[in-house]
C-alpha positions as CSV (number, residue, x, y, z in Angstrom):
1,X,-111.8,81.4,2.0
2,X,-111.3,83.0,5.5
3,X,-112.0,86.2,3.9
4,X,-115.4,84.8,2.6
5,X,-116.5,83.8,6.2
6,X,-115.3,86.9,7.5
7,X,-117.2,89.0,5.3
8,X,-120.1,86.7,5.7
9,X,-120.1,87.4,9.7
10,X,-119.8,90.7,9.5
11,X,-122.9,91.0,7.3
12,X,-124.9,88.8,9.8
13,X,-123.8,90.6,12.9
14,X,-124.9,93.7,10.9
15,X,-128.1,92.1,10.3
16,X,-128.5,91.5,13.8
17,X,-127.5,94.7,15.1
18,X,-130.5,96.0,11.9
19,X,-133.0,93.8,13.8
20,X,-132.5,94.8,17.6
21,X,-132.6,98.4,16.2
22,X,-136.0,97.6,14.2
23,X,-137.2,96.0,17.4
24,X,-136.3,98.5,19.9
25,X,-138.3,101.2,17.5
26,X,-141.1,99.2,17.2
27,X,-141.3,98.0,20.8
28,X,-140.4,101.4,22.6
29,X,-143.7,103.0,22.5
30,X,-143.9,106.4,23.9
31,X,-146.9,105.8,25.1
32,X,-145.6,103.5,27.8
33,X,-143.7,106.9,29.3
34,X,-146.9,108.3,30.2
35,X,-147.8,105.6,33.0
36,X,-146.5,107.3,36.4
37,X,-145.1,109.8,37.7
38,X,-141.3,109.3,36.7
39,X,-139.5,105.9,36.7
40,X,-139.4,106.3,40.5
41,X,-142.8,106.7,41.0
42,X,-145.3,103.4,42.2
43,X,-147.4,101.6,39.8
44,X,-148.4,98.6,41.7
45,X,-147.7,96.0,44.2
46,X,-146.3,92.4,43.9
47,X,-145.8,89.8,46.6
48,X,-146.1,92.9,49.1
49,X,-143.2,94.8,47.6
50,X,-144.0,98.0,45.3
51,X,-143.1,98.1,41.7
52,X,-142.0,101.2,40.4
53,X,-142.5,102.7,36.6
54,X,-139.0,102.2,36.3
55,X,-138.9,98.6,36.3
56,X,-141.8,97.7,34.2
57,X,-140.0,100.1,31.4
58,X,-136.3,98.4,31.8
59,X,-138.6,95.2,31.3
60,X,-140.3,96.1,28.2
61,X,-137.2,97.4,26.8
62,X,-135.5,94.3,27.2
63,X,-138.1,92.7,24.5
64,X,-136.6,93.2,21.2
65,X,-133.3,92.1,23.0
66,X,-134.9,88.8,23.9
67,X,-136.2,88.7,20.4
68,X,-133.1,89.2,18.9
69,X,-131.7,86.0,20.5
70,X,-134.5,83.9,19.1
71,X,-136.3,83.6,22.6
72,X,-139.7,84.8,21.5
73,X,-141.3,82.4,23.8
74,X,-140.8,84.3,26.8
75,X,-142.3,87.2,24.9
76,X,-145.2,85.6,23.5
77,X,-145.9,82.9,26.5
78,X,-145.9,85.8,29.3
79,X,-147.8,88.5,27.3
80,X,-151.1,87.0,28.4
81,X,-153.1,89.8,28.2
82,X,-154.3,93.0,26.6
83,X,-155.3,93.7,22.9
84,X,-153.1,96.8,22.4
85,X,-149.3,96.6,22.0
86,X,-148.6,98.4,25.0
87,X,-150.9,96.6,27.3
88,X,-149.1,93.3,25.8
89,X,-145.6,95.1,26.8
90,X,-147.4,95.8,30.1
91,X,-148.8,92.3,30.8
92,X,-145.5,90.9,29.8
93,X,-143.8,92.7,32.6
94,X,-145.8,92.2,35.7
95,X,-146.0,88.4,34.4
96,X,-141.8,88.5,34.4
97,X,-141.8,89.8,37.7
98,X,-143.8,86.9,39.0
99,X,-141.7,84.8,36.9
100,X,-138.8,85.4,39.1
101,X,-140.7,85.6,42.0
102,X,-142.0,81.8,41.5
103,X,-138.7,80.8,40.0
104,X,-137.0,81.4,43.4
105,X,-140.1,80.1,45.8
106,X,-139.6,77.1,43.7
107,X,-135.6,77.2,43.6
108,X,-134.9,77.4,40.1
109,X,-131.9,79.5,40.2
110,X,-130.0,80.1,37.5
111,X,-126.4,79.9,38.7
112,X,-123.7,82.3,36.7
113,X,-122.0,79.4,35.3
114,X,-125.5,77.7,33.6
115,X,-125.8,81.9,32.3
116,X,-122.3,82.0,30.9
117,X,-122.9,78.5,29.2
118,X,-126.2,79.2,28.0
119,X,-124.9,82.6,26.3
120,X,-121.8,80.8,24.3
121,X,-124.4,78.0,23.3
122,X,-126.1,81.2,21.6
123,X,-126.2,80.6,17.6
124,X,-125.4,84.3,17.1
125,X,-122.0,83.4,18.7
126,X,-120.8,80.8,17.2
127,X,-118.3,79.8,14.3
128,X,-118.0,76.2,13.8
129,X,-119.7,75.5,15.9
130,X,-117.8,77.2,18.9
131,X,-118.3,80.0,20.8
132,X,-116.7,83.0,19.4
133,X,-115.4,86.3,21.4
134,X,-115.2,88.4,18.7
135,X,-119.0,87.7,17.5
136,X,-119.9,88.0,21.1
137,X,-117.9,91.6,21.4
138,X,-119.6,92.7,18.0
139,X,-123.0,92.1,19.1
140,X,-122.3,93.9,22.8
141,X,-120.8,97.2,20.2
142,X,-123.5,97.0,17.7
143,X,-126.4,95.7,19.3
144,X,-125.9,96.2,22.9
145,X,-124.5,99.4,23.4
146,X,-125.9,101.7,20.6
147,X,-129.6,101.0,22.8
148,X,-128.0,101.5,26.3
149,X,-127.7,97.7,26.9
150,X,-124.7,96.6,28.6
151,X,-123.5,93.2,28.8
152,X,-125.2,92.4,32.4
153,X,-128.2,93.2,30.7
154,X,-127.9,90.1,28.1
155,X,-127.1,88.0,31.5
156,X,-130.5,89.2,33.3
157,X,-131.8,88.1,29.7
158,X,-130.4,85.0,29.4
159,X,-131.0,84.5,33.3
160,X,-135.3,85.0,32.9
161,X,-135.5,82.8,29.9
162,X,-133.7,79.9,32.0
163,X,-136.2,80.4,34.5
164,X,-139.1,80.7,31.9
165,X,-137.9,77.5,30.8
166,X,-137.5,76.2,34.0
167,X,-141.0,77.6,35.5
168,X,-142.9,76.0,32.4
169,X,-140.9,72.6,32.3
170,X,-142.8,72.4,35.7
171,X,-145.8,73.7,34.9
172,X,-146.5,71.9,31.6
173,X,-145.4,68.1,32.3
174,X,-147.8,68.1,35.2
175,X,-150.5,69.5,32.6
176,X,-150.6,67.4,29.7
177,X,-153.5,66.8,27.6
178,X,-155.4,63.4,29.0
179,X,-155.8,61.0,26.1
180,X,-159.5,60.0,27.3
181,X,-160.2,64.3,26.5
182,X,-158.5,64.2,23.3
183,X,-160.8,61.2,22.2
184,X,-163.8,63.0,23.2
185,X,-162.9,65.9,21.1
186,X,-162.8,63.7,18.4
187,X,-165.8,61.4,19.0
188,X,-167.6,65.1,19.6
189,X,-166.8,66.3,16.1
190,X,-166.6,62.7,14.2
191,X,-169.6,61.0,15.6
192,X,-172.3,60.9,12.8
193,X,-175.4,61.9,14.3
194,X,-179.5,61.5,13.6
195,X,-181.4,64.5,15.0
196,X,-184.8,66.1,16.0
197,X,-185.5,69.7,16.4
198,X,-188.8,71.2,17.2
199,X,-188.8,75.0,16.3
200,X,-190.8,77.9,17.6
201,X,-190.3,80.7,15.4
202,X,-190.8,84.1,17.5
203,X,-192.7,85.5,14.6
204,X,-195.4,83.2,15.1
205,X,-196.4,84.2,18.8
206,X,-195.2,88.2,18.4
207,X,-198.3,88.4,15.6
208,X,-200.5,88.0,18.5
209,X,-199.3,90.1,20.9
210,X,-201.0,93.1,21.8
211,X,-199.3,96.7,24.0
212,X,-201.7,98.9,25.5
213,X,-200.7,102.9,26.6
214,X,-201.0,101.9,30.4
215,X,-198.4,99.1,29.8
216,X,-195.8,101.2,27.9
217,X,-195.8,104.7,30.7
218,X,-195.2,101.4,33.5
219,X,-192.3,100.3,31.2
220,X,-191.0,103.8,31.3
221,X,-191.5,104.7,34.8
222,X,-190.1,101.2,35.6
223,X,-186.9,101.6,33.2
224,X,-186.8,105.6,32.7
225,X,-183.2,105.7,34.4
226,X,-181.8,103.3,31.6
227,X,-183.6,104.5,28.7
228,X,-180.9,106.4,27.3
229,X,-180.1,108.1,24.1
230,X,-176.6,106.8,23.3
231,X,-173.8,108.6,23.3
232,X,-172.2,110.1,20.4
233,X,-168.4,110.6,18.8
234,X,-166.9,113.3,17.0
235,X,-163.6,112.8,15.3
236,X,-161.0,113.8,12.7
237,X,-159.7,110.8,10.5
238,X,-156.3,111.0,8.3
239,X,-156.0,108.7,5.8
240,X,-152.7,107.1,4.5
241,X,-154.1,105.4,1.4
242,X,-153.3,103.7,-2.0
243,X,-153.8,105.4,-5.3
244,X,-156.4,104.0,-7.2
245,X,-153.5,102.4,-9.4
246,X,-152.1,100.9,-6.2
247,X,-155.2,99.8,-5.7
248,X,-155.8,97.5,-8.4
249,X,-152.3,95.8,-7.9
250,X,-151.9,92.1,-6.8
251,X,-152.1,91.5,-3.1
252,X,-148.5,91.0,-2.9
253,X,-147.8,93.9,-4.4
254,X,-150.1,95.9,-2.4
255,X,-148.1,94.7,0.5
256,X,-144.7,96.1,-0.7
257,X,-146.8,99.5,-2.1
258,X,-148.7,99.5,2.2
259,X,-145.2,99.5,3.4
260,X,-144.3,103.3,3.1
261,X,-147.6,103.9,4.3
262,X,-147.5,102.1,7.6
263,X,-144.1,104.2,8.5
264,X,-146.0,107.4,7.2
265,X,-149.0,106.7,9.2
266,X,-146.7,105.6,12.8
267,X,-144.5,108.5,12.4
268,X,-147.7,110.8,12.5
269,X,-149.3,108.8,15.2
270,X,-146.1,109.0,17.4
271,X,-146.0,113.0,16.8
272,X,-150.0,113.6,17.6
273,X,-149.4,111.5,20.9
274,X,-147.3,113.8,21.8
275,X,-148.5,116.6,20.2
276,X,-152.6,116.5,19.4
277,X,-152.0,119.8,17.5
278,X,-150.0,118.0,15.2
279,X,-153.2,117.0,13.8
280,X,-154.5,120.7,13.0
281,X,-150.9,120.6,10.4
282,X,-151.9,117.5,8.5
283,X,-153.8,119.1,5.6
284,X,-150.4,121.5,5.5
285,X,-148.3,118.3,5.0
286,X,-150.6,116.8,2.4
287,X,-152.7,114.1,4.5
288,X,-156.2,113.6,3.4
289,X,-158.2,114.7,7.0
290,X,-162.1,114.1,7.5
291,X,-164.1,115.6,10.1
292,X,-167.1,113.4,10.6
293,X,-170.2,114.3,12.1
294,X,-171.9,113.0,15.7
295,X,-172.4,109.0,15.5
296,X,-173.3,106.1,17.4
297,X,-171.5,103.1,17.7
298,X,-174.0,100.8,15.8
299,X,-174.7,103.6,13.4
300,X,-170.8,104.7,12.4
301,X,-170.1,108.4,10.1
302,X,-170.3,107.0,6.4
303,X,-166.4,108.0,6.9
304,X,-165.9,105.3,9.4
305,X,-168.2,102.3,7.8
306,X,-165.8,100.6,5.2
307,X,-163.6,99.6,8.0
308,X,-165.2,98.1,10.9
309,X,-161.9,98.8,12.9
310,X,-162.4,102.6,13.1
311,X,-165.8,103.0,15.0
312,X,-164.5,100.8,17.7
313,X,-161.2,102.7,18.2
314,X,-162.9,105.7,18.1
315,X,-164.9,104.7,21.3
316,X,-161.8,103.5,22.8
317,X,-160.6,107.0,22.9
318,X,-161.5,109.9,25.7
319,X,-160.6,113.2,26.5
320,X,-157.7,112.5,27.8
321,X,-156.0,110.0,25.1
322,X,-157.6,111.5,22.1
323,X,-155.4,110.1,19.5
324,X,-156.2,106.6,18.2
325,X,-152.9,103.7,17.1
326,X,-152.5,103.2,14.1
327,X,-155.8,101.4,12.7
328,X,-155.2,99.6,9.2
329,X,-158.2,99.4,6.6
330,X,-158.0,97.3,3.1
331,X,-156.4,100.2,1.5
332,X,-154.2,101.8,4.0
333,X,-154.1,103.3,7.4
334,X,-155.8,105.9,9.3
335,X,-155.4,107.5,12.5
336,X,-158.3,109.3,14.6
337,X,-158.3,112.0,16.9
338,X,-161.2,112.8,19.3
339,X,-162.8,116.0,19.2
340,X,-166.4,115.8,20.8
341,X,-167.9,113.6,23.2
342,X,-172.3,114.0,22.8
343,X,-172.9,112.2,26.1
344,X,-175.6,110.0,27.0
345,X,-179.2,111.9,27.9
346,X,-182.6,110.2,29.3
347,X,-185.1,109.6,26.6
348,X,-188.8,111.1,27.1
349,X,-191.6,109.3,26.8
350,X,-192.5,109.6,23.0
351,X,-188.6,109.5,21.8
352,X,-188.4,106.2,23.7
353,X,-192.2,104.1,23.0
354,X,-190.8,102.4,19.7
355,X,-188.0,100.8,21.9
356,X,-190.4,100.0,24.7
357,X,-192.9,98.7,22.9
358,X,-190.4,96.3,21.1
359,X,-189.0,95.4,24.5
360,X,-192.2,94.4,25.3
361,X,-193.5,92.8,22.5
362,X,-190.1,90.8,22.9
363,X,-190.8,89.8,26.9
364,X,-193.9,88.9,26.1
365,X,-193.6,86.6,23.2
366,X,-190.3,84.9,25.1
367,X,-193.2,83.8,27.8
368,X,-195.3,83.1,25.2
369,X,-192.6,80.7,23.5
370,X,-191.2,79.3,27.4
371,X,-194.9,78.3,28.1
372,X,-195.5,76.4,25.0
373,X,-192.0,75.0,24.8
374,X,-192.6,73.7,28.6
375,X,-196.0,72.1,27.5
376,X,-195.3,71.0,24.4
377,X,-191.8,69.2,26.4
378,X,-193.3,67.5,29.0
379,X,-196.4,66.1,26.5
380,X,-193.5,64.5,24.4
381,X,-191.6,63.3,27.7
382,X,-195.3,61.5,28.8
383,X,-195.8,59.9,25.3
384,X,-191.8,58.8,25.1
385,X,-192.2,56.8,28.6
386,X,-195.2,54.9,26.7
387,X,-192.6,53.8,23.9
388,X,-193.4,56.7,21.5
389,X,-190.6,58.1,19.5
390,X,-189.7,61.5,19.9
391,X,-190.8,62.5,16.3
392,X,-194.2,60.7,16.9
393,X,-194.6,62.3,20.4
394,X,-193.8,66.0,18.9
395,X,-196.0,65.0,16.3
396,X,-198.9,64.2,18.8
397,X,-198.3,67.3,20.8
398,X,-199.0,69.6,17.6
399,X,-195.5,70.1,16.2
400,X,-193.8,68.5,13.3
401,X,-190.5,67.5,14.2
402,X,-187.2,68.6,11.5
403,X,-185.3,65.8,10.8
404,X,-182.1,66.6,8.7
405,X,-179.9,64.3,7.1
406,X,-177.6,62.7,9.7
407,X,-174.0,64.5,9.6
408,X,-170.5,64.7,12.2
409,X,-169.9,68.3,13.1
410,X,-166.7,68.5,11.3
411,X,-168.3,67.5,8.4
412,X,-172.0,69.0,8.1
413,X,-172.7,68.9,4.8
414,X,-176.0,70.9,4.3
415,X,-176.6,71.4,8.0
416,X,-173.3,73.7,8.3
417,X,-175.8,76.4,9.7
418,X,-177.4,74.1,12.6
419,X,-173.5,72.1,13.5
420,X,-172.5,76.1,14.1
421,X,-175.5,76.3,15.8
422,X,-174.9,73.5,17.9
423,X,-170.9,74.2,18.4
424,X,-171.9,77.8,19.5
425,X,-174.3,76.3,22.2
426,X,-172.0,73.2,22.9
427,X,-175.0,71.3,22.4
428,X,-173.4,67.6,23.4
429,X,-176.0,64.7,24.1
430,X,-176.1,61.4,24.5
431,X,-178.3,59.3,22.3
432,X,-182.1,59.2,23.2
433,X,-181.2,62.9,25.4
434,X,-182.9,66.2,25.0
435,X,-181.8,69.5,24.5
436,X,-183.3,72.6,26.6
437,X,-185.1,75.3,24.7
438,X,-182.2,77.0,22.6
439,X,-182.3,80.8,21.4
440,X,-181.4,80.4,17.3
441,X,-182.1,83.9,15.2
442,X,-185.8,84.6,15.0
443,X,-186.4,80.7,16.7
444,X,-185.9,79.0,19.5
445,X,-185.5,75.9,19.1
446,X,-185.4,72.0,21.1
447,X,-182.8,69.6,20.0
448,X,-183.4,65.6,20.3
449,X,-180.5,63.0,19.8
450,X,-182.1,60.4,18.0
451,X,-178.4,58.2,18.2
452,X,-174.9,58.6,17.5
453,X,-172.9,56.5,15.4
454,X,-169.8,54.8,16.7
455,X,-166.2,56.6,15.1
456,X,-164.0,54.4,13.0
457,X,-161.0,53.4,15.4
458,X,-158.3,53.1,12.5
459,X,-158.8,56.3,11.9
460,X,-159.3,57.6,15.3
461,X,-155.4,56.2,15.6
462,X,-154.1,58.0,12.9
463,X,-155.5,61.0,13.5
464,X,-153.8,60.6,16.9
465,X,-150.5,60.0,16.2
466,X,-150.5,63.2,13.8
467,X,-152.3,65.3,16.4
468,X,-152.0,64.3,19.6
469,X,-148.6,65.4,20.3
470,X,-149.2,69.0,19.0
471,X,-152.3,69.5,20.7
472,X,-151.3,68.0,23.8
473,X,-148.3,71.3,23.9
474,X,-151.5,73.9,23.1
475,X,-152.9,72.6,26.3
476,X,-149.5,72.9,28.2
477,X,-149.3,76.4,27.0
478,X,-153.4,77.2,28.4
479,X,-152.2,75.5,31.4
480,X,-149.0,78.0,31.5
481,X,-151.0,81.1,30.8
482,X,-154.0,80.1,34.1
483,X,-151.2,79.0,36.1
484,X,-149.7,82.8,35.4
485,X,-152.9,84.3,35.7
486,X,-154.1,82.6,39.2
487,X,-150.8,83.3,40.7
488,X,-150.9,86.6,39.5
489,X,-153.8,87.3,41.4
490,X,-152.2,85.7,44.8
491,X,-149.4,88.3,44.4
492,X,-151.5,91.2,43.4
493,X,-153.3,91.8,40.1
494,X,-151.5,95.2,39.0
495,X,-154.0,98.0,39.1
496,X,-155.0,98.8,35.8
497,X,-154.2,98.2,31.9
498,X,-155.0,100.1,28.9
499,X,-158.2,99.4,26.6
500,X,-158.3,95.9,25.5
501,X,-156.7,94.6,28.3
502,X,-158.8,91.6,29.8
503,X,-157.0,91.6,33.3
């Protein structure tokens, strides 16, 4: 039996030690070398003191090491920003450092004996329920070591997510979700409502608008400086794709048959980072390469259109960082290197008249529907102070007044297009109030509450005692991540992220 259990904790440790080495791998982008001068050199200041390259890249090393001991929240509460997973590495370190920085302004101090405590309460060392040595010892020589960890390395671990936990205890309890908010969520999307719209389709006033020569050369010689051909991207594509058998597998097993891909297509991503030549070999090593021709953003290479994910990359990229991440499609991956930039040029007079005389056409009939919407408003407004409905009024001003089947936003029914509509706009009134003059596609459009009917409080108490509790911690963690970003800001937004980054 003590054999069994032996065997069995060996084989977990060994799973263990399999997932920090994963994790490092995955986490350890080269990429992330390329941000300074050296580990000594400056990237930014925080609280007044600089940080150097050196410790934002001992930080993001530490990552799959937190992972490893199941405290992904620190990870995935302090990464706050970026769309990239370097900028996410990124934004999780400066947020770490301000971490401790708050942590001690607000004397939450981990002391060595709450470290040492919190480490043998750790499930990966225990048998029995105990702490074990031995486990401990095998994780610092299989996990630890083999990725130039030490054991003071696991305590700094340990040491941030106490004061993670510690920071946010604070942060959160003084930030929970107020009951009277939750109930006007509900009563916003569970109130069956009775509505009016008025609609001025644009189609309707652009028919009688008329652009003379004289108007279109002012439009130019107003607006020549931003009437600009747009600018253009060259690129190679390699593809790492399913056979057409693969291709007609079941989505599970297209997963499994993606798998060998993915590794294919990071290996070769990781080279061309640090090699762009590597992708002048790829036709060599059997990878499928397309060289497309010049193309606009809104009008992608026929190369690029399947996946929506490529043109964008590609105009992430520049001269400097031509090669692309990995970018996955339905069918595989692909990876993009830049090899022409067509810039932006001023347009002469005859390549740009289309475009201006559509702008034009488009100012004018936006006056054209303001005007009427502003006439046609305060004609219903005079009639409604007499007693008139709003239906009647709109009727009386000239326009017939849609009235759709009442409905509650989370459950439309055949006005799903107009609730979107309305959700997009946050359109919220209170019964007998009017909307102002909404942009819709091809329409603009003025949106009455007739009245609101009252939510069924039974079911307004159900629905709270299954939700409430789970979307109260949702706001805790918004609250979190604006507390983070404010005080990020008082200590010194760091200077720069990568594409994607929103800070």
């Amino acid at each position: 039996m003590l054999d069994a259990i032996r065997k069995r904790q060996r084989t977990l440790l060994t799973i263990i030690t399999i997932v920090v080495i994963v994790a490092f791998a995955w986490f350890y982008n080269p990429a992330s070398m390329r941000r300074g001068e050296g580990p000594g050199g400056a990237i930014g200041k925080l609280n007044g003191r600089t940080v150097t390259v050196g410790e934002i890249q001992k930080i993001e090393r530490s990552m799959p090491l937190v992972f490893s001991l199941g405290m992904q929240g620190l990870v995935e509460d302090l990464a706050t920003e970026g769309r990239t997973r370097d900028d996410q590495s990124l934004s999780f370190a400066w947020n770490l450092l301000l971490l401790r920085d708050e942590a001690k302004r607000l004397q939450i101090v981990p002391s060595a004996d709450q470290i040492r405590n919190t480490e043998k309460a750790l499930p990966q060392f225990q048998t029995n329920n105990q702490f074990d040595p031995a486990k401990y010892q095998q994780f610092v020589d299989s996990a630890l070591k083999p990725n130039g960890f030490t054991p003071a390395d696991l305590d700094d671990v340990v040491a941030d997510n106490l004061r993670y936990a510690g920071v946010s205890r604070l942060v959160e309890d003084s930030s929970s979700l107020p009951e009277s908010m939750f109930k006007q969520q509900y009563e916003v999307l569970n109130q069956k409502m009775s509505l009016a719209l008025i609609r001025f389709n644009r189609s309707d006033f652009e028919a009688s608008v008329q652009v003379t020569d004289a108007e279109v050369q002012k439009y130019y010689d107003q607006h020549k400086d931003t009437l600009l051909s747009p600018e253009k991207r060259k690129i190679e594509l390699v593809s790492f794709l399913l056979t057409d058998d693969q291709k007609k597998l079941s989505d599970e097993q297209k997963i499994a048959a993606k798998k060998p891909l993915a590794d294919a297509a990071d290996t070769f991503a990781q080279a061309a980072l640090q090699n762009p030549s590597t992708f002048e070999s790829a036709k060599e090593k059997g990878f499928p390469v397309i060289e497309t021709e010049p193309f606009t953003l809104e009008q992608p290479d026929k190369a690029l259109s399947q996946t929506p994910a490529l043109p964008r990359a590609a105009f992430n990229l520049t001269k400097d960082n031509p090669i692309s991440d990995v970018v996955e499609g339905t069918d595989g991956f692909y990876v993009m290197k830049l090899t022409d930039i067509v810039p932006s040029r001023p347009l002469a007079l005859a390549e740009a008249k289309d475009q201006i005389i559509a702008a034009i056409k488009d100012e004018k009939a936006e006056a054209a529907i303001q005007a009427k919407a502003k006439e046609v408003s305060a004609k219903i407004t005079a009639e409604m102070q007499k007693g008139v409905s709003f239906v009647q009024a709109a009727e009386n001003a000239g326009y017939k007044a849609e009235t759709p089947e009442p409905f509650a936003l989370i459950d439309p029914g055949k006005s799903e297009q107009l609730a979107r509509f309305m959700a997009m706009n946050a359109v919220e009134l209170n019964p007998n109030e009017t909307s102002k003059l909404l942009q819709d596609q091809g329409s603009s459009v003025i949106i009455h509450m007739i009245k609101k009917d009252p939510i069924d409080e039974q079911k307004y108490d159900e629905f709270k005692k299954a939700e409430y509790a789970q979307q109260s911690g949702q706001y805790e963690k918004i609250a979190l991540r604006e507390w983070l970003r404010v005080e990020l800001q008082k200590a010194g937004r760091p200077p720069f992220f990568g594409h994607g980054a929103t800070g």
